[in-house]
C-alpha positions in Angstrom: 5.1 -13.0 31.5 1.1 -12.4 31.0 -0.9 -10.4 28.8 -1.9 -8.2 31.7 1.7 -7.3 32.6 1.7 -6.7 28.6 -1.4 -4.4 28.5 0.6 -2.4 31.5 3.3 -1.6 29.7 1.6 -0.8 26.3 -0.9 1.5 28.3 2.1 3.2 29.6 3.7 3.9 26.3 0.7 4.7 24.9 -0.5 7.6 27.3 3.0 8.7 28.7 2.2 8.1 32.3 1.2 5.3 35.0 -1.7 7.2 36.0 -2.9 8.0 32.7 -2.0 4.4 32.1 -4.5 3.5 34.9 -7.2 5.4 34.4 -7.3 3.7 30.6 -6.8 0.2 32.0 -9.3 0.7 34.8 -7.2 0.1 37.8 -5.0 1.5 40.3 -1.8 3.3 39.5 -0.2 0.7 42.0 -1.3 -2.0 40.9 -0.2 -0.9 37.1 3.3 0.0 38.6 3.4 -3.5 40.2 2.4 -5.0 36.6 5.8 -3.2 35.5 7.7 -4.1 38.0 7.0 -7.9 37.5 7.5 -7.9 33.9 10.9 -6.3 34.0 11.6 -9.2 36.4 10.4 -11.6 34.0 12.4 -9.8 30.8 15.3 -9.3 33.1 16.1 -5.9 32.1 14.6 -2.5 33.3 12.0 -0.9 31.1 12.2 2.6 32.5 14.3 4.9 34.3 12.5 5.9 37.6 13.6 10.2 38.0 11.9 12.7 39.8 8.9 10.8 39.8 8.7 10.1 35.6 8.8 7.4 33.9 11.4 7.7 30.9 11.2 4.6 28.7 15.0 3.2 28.4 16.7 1.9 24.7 15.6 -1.5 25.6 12.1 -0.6 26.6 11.6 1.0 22.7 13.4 -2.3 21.5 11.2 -4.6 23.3 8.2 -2.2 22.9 8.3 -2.6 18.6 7.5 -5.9 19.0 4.3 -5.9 21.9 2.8 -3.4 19.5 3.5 -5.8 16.6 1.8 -8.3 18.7 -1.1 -6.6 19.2 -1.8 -5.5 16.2 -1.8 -9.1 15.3 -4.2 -9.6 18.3 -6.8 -6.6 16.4 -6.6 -8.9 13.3 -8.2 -11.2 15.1 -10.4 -9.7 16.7 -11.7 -8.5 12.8 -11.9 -11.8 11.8 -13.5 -13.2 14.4 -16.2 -10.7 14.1 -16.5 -10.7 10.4 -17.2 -14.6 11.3 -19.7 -13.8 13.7 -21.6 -11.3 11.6 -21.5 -13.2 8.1 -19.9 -16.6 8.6 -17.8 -17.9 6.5 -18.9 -16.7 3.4 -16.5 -13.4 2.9 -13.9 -12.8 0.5 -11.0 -10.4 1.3 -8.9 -8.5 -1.1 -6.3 -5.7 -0.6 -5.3 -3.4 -3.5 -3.3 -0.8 -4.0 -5.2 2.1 -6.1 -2.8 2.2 -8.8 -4.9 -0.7 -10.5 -7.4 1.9 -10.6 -10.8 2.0 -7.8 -13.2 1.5 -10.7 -11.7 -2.4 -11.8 -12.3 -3.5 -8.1 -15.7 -1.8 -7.9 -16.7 -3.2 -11.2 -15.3 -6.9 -10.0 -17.0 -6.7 -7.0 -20.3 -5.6 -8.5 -19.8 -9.1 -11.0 -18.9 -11.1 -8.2 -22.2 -10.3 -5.9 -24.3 -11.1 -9.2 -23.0 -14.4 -8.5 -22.6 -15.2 -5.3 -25.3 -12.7 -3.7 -24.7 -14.5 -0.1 -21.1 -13.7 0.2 -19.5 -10.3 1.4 -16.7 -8.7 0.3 -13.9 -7.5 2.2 -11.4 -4.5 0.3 -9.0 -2.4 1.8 -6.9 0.4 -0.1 -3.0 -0.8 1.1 0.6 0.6 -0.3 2.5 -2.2 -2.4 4.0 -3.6 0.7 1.0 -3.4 2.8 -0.7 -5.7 0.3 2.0 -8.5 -0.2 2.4 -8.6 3.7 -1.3 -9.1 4.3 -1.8 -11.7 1.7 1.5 -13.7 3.5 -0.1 -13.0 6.8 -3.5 -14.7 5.2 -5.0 -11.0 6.4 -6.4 -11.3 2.7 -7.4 -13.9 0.3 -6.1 -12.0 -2.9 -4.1 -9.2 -3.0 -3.3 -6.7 -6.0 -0.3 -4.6 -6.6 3.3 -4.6 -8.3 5.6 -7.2 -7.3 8.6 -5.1 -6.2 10.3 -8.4 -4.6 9.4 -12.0 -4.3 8.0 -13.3 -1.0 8.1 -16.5 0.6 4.5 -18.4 0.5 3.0 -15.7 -2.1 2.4 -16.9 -5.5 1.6 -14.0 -8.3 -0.4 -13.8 -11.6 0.0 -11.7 -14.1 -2.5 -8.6 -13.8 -1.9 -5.8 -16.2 0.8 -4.5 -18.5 0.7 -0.9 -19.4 3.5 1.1 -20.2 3.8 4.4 -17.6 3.1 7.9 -18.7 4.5 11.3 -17.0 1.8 13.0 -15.1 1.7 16.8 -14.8 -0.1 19.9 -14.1 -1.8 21.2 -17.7 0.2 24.8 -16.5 3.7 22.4 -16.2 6.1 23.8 -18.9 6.8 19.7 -19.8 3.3 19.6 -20.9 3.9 21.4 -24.2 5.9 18.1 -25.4 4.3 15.3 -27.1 6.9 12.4 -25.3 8.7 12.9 -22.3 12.3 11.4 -21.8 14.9 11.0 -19.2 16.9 14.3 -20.4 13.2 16.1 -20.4 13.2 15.5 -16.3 16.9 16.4 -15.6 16.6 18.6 -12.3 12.5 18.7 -12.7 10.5 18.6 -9.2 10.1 14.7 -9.0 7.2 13.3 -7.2 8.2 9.4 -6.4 6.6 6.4 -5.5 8.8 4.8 -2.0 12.3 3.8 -3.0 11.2 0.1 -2.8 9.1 0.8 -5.7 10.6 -0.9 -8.9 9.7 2.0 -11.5 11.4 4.7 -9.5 14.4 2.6 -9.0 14.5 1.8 -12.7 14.0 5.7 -13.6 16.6 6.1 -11.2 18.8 4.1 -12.9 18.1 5.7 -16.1 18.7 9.3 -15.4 22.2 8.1 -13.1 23.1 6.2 -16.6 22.5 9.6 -18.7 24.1 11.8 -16.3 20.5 13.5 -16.0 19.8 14.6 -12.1 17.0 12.8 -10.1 15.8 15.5 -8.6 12.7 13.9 -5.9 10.8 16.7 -4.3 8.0 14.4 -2.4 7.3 10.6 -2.1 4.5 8.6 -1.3 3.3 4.6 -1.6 -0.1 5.9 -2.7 -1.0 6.8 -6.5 -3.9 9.0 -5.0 -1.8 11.0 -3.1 0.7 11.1 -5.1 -1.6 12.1 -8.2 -3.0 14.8 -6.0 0.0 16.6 -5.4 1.1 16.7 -9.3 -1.9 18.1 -9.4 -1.6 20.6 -7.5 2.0 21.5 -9.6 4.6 20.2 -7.0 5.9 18.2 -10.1 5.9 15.3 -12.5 5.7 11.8 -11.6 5.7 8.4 -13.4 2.6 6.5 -13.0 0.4 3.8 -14.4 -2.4 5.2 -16.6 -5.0 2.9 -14.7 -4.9 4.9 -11.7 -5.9 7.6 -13.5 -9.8 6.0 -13.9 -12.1 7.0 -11.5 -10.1 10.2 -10.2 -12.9 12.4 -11.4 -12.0 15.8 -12.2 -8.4 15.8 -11.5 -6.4 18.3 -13.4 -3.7 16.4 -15.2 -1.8 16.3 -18.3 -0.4 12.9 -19.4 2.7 12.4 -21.7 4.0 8.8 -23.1 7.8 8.2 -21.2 10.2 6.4 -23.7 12.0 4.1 -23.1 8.9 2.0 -22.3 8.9 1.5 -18.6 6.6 -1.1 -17.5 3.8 -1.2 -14.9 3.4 -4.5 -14.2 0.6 -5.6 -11.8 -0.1 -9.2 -10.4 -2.7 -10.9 -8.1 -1.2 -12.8 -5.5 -1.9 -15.8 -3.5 -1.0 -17.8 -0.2 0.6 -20.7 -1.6 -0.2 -23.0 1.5 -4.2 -21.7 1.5 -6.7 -23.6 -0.5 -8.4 -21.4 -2.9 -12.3 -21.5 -1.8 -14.4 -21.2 -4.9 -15.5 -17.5 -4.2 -11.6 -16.9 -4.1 -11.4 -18.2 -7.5 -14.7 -16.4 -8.6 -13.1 -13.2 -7.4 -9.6 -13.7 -9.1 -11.9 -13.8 -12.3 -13.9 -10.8 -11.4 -11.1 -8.7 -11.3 -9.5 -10.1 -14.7 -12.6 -9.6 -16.6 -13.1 -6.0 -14.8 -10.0 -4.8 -16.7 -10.0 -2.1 -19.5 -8.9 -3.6 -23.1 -5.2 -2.0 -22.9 -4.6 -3.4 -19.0 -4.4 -7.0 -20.9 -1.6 -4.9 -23.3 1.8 -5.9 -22.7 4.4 -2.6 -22.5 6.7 -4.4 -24.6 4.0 -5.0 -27.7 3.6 -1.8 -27.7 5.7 0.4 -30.5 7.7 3.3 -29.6 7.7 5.6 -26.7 4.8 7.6 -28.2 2.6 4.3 -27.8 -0.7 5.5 -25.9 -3.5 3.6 -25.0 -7.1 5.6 -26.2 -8.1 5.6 -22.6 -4.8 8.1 -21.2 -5.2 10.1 -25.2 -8.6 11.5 -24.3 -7.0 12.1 -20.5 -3.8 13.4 -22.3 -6.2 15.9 -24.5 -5.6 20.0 -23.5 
């Protein structure tokens, strides 16, 4: 097996044809059917079904075909890094968040961490939870920021942020009259979840099963942007951290305190087996010191479900 018989293959599956397949690969449709053909020697197994002059990709093909294009995606990976060493050497620092810290905290860590190290670039990509804990694994990223919805070999976390979540809504929602929202408040109410990885919509879930209340999810997304946008917009209420909320502009939301306390915890994580260069470390304290006052609050300080933080009571205001 070669890469080139590999590249065959993918080109197929990628443009639906061997001559399509060719023209993208600059060669001959021949020679890219002879490419094929050796492979599925090599594999022992046919990776297409030969009919009325199509190529129709069989079970084993998609089976086989997950993992070339896992492969190569690890292959593009390098290719970024390689040319992030080219352009800046080795001076770079990469981090992978997921927005629901809030885009303002990495912005403002970022801006602390150039006054100190003005020769070294910074990497950051936007990620979904899952996204983020396999890149730092992968040692895609140096640091990585998110909720910690299970524990993964080789990742070591640190303690991030603690607020308590609040119920998002559109100010026209009929929930938004109430000063606290509760589990028998959303019984049958338009839900917009989080993925059912997530940890706080399995925990609401939970709740509302152990009241009798119906969960009733209308839309899911990983990202707090999107899923901010489309409460919004009025599809329904959602759970969410209140440090997503900063930096959102002129989004039209209401948001309410949820009792019982449900906690939004956030952590920075780590590649256990990776040495921590000193702008790693330097960036790790960037974004600690580039959190508001009530991210350093922990949810279960805080008294009573109609605890609010000052930053989501002037958001909360109508």
């Amino acid at each position: 097996m070669n890469i080139r018989q590999i590249e065959a293959l993918r080109a197929i599956m990628k443009s639906g044809s061997a001559s399509r397949a060719a023209d993208a690969l600059g060669i001959t449709q021949p020679a890219v059917s002879r490419l094929v053909s050796e492979l599925e020697k090599t594999i022992g197994f046919s990776l297409f079904d030969r009919t009325h002059g199509r190529l129709e990709p069989t079970p084993q093909c998609h089976l086989f075909y997950t993992d070339v294009e896992r492969t190569f995606v690890g292959l593009e990976v390098l290719k970024h890094t390689a040319s992030q060493i080219r352009e800046r050497g080795p001076g770079i620092v990469r981090i992978a968040n997921m927005p629901g810290i809030g885009l303002p905290i990495v912005s403002r860590a970022i801006i602390a961490f150039r006054q100190i190290h003005p020769g070294v670039a910074v990497a950051a990509q936007l990620m979904s939870t899952a996204e983020v804990w396999t890149a730092v694994a992968t040692c895609q990223v140096d640091i990585g920021v998110a909720p910690k919805e299970t524990d993964i070999s080789g990742v070591e976390y640190q303690p991030f942020s603690g607020d308590a979540a609040v119920c998002a809504m559109s100010p026209t929602h009929r929930l938004a009259t109430k000063d606290v929202i509760t589990p028998a408040d959303l019984h049958n109410v338009e839900y917009i979840a989080h993925t059912p990885a997530a940890r706080m919509r399995r925990a609401l879930a939970d709740l509302m099963e152990a009241g009798g209340y119906k969960f009733n999810v209308v839309a899911e997304t990983p990202m707090c942007m999107t899923l901010l946008s489309i409460i919004s917009a009025g599809a329904g209420v959602g759970l969410v951290n209140p440090a997503s909320i900063e930096g959102l502009g002129n989004i039209d939301l209401v948001l309410r305190p949820f009792t019982p306390i449900m906690p939004c915890n956030f952590y920075l994580g780590y590649r256990t087996d990776a040495q921590r260069s000193r702008f790693v470390r330097t960036m790790a304290k960037c974004l600690l010191d580039a959190r508001s006052p009530t991210d350093l609050d922990s949810p279960s300080d805080q008294s009573g479900g109609g605890a609010m933080s000052a930053r989501v009571a002037a958001a909360a205001a109508t």
